[in-house]
C-alpha positions in Angstrom: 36.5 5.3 -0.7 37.2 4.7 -4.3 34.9 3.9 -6.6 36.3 0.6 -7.5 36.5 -0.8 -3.5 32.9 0.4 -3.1 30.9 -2.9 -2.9 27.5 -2.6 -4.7 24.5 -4.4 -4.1 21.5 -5.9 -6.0 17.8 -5.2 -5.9 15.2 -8.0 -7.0 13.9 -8.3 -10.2 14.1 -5.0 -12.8 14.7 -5.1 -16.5 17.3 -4.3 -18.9 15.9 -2.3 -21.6 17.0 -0.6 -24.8 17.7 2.7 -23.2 17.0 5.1 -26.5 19.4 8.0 -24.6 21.3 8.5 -27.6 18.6 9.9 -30.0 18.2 13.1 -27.7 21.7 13.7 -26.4 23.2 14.3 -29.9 22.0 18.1 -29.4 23.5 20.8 -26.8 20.9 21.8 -24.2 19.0 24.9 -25.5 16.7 27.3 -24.2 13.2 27.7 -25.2 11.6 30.5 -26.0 9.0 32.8 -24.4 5.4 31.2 -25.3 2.9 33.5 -26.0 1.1 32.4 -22.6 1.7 30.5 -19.5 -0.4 28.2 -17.8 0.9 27.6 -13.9 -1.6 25.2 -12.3 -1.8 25.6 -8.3 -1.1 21.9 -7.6 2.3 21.3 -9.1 3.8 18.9 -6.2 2.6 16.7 -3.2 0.7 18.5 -0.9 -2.0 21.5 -0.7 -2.3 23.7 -3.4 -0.7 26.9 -3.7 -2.9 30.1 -3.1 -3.4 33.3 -5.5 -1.4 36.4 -4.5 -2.2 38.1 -8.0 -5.5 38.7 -9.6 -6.7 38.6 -13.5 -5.1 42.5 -15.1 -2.4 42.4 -12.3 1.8 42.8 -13.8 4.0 40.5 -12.7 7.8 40.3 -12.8 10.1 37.2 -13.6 10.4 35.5 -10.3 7.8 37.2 -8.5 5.6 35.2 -6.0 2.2 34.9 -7.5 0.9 32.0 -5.4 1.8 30.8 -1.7 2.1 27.6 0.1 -0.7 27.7 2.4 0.4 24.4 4.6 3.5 23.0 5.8 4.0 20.5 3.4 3.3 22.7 -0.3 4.9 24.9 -2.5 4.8 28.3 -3.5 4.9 29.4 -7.7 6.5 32.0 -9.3 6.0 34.1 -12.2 8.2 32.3 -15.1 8.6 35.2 -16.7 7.1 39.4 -16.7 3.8 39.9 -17.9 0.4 40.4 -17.3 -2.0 37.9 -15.3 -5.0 37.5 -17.9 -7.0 35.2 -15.9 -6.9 32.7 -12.8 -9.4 29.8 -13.7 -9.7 26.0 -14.1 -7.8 25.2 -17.1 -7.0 21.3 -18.5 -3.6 20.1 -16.8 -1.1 17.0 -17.1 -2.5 14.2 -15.3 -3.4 10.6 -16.2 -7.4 11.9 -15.5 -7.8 14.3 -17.7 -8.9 16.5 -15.5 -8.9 20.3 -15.0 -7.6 22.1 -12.1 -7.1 26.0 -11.3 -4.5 27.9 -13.1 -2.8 31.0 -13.4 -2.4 32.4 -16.8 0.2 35.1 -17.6 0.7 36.8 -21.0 4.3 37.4 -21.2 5.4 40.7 -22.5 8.8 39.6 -23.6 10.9 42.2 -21.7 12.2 39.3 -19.2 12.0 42.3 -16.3 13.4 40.5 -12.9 11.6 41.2 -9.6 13.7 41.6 -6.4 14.8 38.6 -5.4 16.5 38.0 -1.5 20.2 38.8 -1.5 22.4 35.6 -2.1 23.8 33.5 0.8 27.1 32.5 0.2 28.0 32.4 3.9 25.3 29.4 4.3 27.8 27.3 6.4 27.6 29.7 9.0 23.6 30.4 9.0 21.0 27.8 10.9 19.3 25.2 8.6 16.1 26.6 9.3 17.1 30.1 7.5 18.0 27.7 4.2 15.2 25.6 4.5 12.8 29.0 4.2 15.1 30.2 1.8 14.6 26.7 0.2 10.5 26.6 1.0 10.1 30.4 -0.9 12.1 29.2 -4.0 9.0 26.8 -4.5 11.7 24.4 -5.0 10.0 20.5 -5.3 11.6 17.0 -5.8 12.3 17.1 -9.9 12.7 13.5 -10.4 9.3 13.0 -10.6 8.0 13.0 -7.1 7.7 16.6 -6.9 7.8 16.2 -2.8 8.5 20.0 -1.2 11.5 19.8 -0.9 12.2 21.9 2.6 9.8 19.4 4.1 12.1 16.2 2.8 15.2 18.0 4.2 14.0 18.4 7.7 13.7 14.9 8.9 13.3 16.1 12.9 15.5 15.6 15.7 15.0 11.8 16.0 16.3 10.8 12.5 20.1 11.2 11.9 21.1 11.1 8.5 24.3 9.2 8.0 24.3 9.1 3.9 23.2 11.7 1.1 22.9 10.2 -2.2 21.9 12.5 -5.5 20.0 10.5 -7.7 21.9 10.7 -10.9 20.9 6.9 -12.3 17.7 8.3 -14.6 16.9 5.0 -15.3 13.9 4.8 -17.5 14.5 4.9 -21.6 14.2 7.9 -23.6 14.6 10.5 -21.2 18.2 12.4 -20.6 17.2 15.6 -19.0 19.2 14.6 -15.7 22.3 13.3 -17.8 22.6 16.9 -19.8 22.1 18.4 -16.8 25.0 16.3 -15.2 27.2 17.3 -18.2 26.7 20.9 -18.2 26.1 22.0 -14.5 28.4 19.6 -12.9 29.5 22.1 -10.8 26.1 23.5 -9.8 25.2 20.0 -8.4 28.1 19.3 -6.2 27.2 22.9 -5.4 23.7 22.2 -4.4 24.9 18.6 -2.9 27.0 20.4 -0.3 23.9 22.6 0.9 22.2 20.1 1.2 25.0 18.0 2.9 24.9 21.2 5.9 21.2 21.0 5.9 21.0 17.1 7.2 24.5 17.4 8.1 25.5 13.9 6.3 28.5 11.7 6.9 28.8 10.8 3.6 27.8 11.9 0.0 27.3 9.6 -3.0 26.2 10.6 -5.8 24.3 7.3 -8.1 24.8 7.1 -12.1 24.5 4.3 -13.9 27.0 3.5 -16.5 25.4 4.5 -19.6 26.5 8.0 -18.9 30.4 8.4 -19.3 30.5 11.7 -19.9 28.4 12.6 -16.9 30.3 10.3 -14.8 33.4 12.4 -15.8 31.8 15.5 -15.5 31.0 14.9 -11.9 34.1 13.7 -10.8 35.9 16.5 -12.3 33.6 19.4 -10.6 34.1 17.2 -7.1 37.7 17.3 -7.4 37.9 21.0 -8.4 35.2 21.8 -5.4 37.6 19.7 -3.3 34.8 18.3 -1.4 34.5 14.4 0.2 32.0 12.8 -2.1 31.8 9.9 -4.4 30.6 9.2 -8.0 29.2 5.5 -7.2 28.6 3.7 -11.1 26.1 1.5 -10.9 25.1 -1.1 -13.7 22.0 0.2 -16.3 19.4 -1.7 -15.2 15.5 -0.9 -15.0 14.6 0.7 -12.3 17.6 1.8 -10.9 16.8 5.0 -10.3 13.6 4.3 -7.6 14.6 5.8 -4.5 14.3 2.5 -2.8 16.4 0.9 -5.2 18.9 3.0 -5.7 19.2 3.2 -1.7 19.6 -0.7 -1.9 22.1 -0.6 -4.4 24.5 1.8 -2.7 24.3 1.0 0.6 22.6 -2.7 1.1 19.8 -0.9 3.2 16.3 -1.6 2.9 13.4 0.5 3.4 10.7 -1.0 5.6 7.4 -1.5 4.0 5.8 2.0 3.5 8.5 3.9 5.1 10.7 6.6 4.5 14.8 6.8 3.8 15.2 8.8 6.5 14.1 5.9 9.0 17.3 4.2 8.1 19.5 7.2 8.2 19.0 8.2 4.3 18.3 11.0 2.1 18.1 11.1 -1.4 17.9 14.0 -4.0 17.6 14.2 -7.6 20.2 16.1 -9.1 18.2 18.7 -10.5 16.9 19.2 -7.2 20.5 19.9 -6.1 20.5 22.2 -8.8 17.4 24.5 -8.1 19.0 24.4 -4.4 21.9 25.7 -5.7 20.5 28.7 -7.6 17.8 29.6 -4.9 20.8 29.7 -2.0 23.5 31.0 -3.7 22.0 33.1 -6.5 18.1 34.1 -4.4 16.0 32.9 -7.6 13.2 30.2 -7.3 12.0 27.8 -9.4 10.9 29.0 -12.4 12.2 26.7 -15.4 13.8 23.1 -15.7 15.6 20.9 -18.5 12.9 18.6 -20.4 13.5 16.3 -22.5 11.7 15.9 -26.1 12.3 12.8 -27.9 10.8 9.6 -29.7 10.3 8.5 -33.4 7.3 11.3 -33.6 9.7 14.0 -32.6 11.5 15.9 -35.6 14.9 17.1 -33.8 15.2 15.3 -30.5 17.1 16.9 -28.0 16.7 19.0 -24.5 15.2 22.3 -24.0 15.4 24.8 -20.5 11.6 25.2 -20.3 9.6 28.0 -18.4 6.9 26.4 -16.3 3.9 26.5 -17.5 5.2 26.4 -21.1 2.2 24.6 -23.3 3.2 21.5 -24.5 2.9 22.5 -28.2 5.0 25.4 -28.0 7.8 23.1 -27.1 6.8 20.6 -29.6 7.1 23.5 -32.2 10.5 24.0 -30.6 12.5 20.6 -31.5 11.0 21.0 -35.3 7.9 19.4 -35.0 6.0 16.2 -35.4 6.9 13.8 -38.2 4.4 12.5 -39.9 4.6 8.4 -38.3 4.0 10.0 -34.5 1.1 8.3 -33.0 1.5 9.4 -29.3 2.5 12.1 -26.9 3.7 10.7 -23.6 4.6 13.3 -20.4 7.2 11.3 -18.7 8.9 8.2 -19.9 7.3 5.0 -21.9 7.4 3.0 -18.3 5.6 5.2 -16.1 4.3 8.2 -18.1 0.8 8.6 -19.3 -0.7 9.7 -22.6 -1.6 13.3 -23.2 -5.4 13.5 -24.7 -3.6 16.4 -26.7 -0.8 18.8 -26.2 -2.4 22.0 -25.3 -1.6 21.3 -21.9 1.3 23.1 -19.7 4.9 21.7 -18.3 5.1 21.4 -14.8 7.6 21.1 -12.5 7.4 17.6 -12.5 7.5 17.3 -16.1 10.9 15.8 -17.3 9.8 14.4 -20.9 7.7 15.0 -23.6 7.3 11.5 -25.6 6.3 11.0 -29.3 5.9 7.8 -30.2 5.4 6.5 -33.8 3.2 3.1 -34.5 6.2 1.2 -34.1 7.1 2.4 -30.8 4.1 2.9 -29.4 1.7 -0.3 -31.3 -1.9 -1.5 -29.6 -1.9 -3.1 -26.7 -2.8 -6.7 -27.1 -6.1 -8.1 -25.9 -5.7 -9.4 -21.8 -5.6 -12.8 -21.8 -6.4 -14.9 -18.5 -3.3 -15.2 -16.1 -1.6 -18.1 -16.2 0.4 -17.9 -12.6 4.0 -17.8 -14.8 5.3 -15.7 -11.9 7.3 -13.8 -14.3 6.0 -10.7 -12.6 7.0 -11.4 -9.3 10.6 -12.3 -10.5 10.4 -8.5 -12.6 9.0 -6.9 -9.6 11.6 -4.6 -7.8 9.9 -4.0 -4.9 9.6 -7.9 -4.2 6.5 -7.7 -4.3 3.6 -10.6 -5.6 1.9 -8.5 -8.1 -0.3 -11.7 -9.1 -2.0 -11.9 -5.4 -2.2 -8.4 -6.0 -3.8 -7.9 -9.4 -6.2 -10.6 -8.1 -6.9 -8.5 -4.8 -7.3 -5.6 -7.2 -9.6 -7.0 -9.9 -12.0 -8.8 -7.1 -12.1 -4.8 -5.3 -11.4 -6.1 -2.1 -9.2 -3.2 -1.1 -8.0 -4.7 2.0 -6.8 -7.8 1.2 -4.5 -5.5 -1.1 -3.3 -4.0 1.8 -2.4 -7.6 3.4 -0.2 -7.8 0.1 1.7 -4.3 0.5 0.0 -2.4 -1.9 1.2 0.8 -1.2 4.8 -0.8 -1.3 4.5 -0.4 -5.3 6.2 2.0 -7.3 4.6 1.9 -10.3 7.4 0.7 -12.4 5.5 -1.1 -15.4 8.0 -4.1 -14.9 5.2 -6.8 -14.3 3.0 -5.6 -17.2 6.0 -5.5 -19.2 7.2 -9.0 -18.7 3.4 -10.8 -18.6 3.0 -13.2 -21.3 -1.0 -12.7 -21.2 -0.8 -8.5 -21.2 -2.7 -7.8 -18.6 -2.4 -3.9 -18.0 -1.8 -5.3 -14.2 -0.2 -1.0 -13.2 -3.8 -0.2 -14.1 -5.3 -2.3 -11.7 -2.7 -1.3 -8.8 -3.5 2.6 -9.8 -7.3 1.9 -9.5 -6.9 0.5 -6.2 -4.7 3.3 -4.7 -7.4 5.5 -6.1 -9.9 3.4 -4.2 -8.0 2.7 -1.0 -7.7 6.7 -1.0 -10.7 7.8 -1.9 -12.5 4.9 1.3 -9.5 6.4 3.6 -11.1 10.1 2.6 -14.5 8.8 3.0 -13.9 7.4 6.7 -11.4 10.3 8.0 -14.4 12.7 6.6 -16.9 10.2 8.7 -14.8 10.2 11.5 -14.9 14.2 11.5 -18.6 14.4 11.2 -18.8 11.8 14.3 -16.8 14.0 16.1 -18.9 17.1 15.1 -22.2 15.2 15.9 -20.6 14.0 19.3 -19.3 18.1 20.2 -22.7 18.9 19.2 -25.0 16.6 21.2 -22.3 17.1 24.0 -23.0 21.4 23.3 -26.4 20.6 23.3 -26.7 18.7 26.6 -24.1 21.1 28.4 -26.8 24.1 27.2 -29.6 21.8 28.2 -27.7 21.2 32.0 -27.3 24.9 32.5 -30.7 25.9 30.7 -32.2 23.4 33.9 -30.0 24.7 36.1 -30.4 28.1 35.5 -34.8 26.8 35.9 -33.8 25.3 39.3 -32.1 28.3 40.8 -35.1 30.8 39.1 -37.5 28.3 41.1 -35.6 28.0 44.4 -35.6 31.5 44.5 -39.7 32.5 43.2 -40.0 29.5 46.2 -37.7 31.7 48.6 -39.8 34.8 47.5 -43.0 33.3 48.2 -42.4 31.6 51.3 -41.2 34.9 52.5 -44.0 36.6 51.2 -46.7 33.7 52.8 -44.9 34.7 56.1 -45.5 38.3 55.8 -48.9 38.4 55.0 -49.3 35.1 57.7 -48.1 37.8 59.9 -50.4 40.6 58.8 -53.4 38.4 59.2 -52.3 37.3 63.1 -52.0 41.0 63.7 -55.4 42.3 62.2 -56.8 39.5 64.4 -55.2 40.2 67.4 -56.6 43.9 66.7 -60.0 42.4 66.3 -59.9 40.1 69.4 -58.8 43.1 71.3 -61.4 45.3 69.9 -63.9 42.5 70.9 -62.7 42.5 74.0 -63.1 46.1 74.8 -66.3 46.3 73.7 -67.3 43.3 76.0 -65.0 45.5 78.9 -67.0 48.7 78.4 -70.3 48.1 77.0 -71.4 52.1 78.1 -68.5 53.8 75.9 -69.2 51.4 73.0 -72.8 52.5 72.6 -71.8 56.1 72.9 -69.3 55.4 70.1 -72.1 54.1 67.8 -74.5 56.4 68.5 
């Protein structure tokens, strides 16, 4: 199907924003250089955290496991580069609570020495799924759109789920940030590489890769390496429009489908990638090398030479800072992510994950105070923004009065997170803020009960234990007694029976004597 016969479809609400691409994609992607340490935290995607392999004075080679994925749905990490491990210890990471977490830290010794990696598999056509899905779950490969979901779980829907459509999530919607676009323009042919593994993973009727139409040259890049590859896909333009690029939407707008409330793609025969994911794919099937750097964007008035830069994981936030030229002297801000849904950085000593995709300085201008919340005044102009179709007013209200279930009744969960409704209300009422806090809650009670409900369980197979011990201990008591009563009741008899006989030995020594009076006084005397 052509592009042009392929009907598109509409989500509610979204913005149109200034986009700000063109300040970053000026520049040729570039590679960063070696920092003079790496942070890797352990919890870099959805899931458990990885485990230690390596301990503080171990060497480690470029691409060398150094952590492992204890459960089924985590990821591995890799060494980014050679080095030495200097410590493994809670260290400050990127995350809207400013929290610490536990790190790796490896000094890098700058000779870039590869470990062995698994020998390529450029036969995968003709291997089972599951061998490229392990091949997928050692590369520590996560979703890089944002999600950071494990990846070889998301491409093993089970046996009860067909999926019908693959789309690669090419849209990048939010302002600022053009890491995906680059990467469209320069590895064109590594994504419709890593979109046809994944086509024979879920084995997909179709393909359709999603870009909106503020990126020509990726557009024409893709449709270029598709033809070359000679593969059946599609390069579906959609129209730049805020946020396009939600899985949901984006689902919505190239098919018509809808997602049920708090479900997954896959329930309606879907599967969507990022195409940096495709990429990583790619590399770990075809080439054996994990995860171990990504494109980042670094942009915004407070950033001297915008433009995008191959990272390292774990590369500290300043080192890439230092990279594009600097700070200018108007910066105000450093977001990680993009001026929608990142979050501030309390300072930029902090490492890239593989989540990352932006680092955001804003100046004054870009990034002014917010203005005092006023009280709502029930415009509804976040419930016509919303692109979830959602009522974020019931919701903020739900939110604000903490009752967490009547949030619930309102499909909380449902929201992405967007910023549309804050952007669009008239009284500026951080309403994302409120929606985070009761996630946070809702999760936190939902830890709370399944953390009750275990200990119930323990204190029931405990006092169950105890009464099963307590049923035997009596038994045991009953069958000890039944047998000391056996014992003495034959006992009793026996010495019954000794007592009849000495009698009956007396009676008939009585009776002898009264027989034979003459031979018992001769006995006596």
């Amino acid at each position: 199907m052509s592009a042009a016969s392929r009907r598109l479809h509409d989500f509610h609400g979204g913005l149109h924003l200034p986009d700000h691409k063109a300040e970053s994609t000026g520049r040729p992607v570039r590679r960063a250089g070696i920092p003079e340490r790496l942070v890797l935290p352990l919890q870099q995607h959805i899931g458990a955290p990885a485990e230690p392999q390596v301990q503080p004075g171990d060497p480690v080679l470029k691409g060398q496991r150094i952590a492992t994925a204890p459960d089924y749905v985590s990821a591995p990490l890799h060494a980014p580069t050679s080095g030495r491990v200097v410590e493994i210890a809670e260290h400050p990471v990127p995350h809207p609570s400013g929290l610490s977490a536990a790190c790796i830290v490896i000094e890098p010794d700058g000779e870039e020495r590869w470990a062995e990696l698994p020998p390529p598999m450029p036969d995968y056509v003709e291997r089972d799924p599951a061998e490229i899905r392990e091949r997928i779950r050692w590369a520590g490969i996560v979703g890089l759109g944002g999600a950071a979901f494990p990846t070889s779980v998301k491409v093993n829907p089970g046996p009860q789920r067909r999926i019908e459509t693959l789309i690669l999530n090419g849209a990048e919607c939010e302002p600022y940030i053009t890491c995906d676009d680059m990467l469209m323009r320069g590895q064109a042919d590594q994504v419709v590489a890593g979109m046809q593994i994944l086509r024979h993973l879920v084995d997909a009727r179709e393909c359709l890769i999603g870009v909106e139409d503020n990126k020509p040259e990726a557009i024409a890049a893709l449709r270029q390496a598709i033809a070359e590859a000679g593969v059946d896909a599609e390069v579906v333009v959609v129209p730049t429009k805020y946020p396009s690029g939600g899985e949901k939407q984006l689902i919505k707008l190239l098919t018509g489908l809808e997602v049920p409330s708090q479900g997954l793609p896959a329930e309606i025969g879907v599967l969507v990638q990022n195409v940096g994911t495709a990429v990583a794919v790619a590399e770990a099937v075809l080439a054996g090398r994990p995860l171990i750097s990504r494109l980042v964007t670094l942009t915004g008035g407070g950033i001297a030479e915008p433009g995008n830069l191959e990272v390292l994981i774990g590369t500290p936030a300043a080192a890439l800072v230092r990279e594009a030229g600097g700070y200018t002297p108007g910066v105000r801000r450093l977001i990680l992510g993009g001026p929608m849904m990142g979050f501030a950085l309390p300072h930029d000593d902090l490492p890239i994950t593989k989540a990352a995709n932006c680092l955001l300085g804003l100046t004054a201008e870009e990034a002014p105070d917010p203005d005092l919340p006023l009280p709502c005044i029930r415009c509804a102009r976040c419930a016509d923004a919303c692109p979830a179709n959602l009522l974020p007013q019931q919701l903020y209200w739900y939110a604000r009065a903490k009752d967490l279930d009547r949030t619930q009744d309102y499909h909380l969960f449902d929201c992405i997170e967007c910023g549309c409704c804050a952007y669009v209300c008239p009284s500026h009422i951080p309403l994302v803020q409120y929606y985070r806090y009761a996630k946070t809650e809702t999760w936190a009670l939902e830890r709370e009960r399944r953390k009750a409900e275990q200990a119930r369980r323990r204190h029931e197979a405990k006092m169950a234990r105890l009464a099963r011990l307590e049923a035997e201990r009596k038994a045991r008591l009953r069958k000890k007694k039944q047998a000391l009563e056996q014992k003495s009741a034959g006992e009793g008899d026996a010495k019954k029976a000794a007592i009849e006989a000495a009698m009956q030995r007396v009676a008939a020594k009585k009776a002898a004597r009264q027989a034979f009076p003459e031979q018992a006084s001769e006995a006596e005397d």
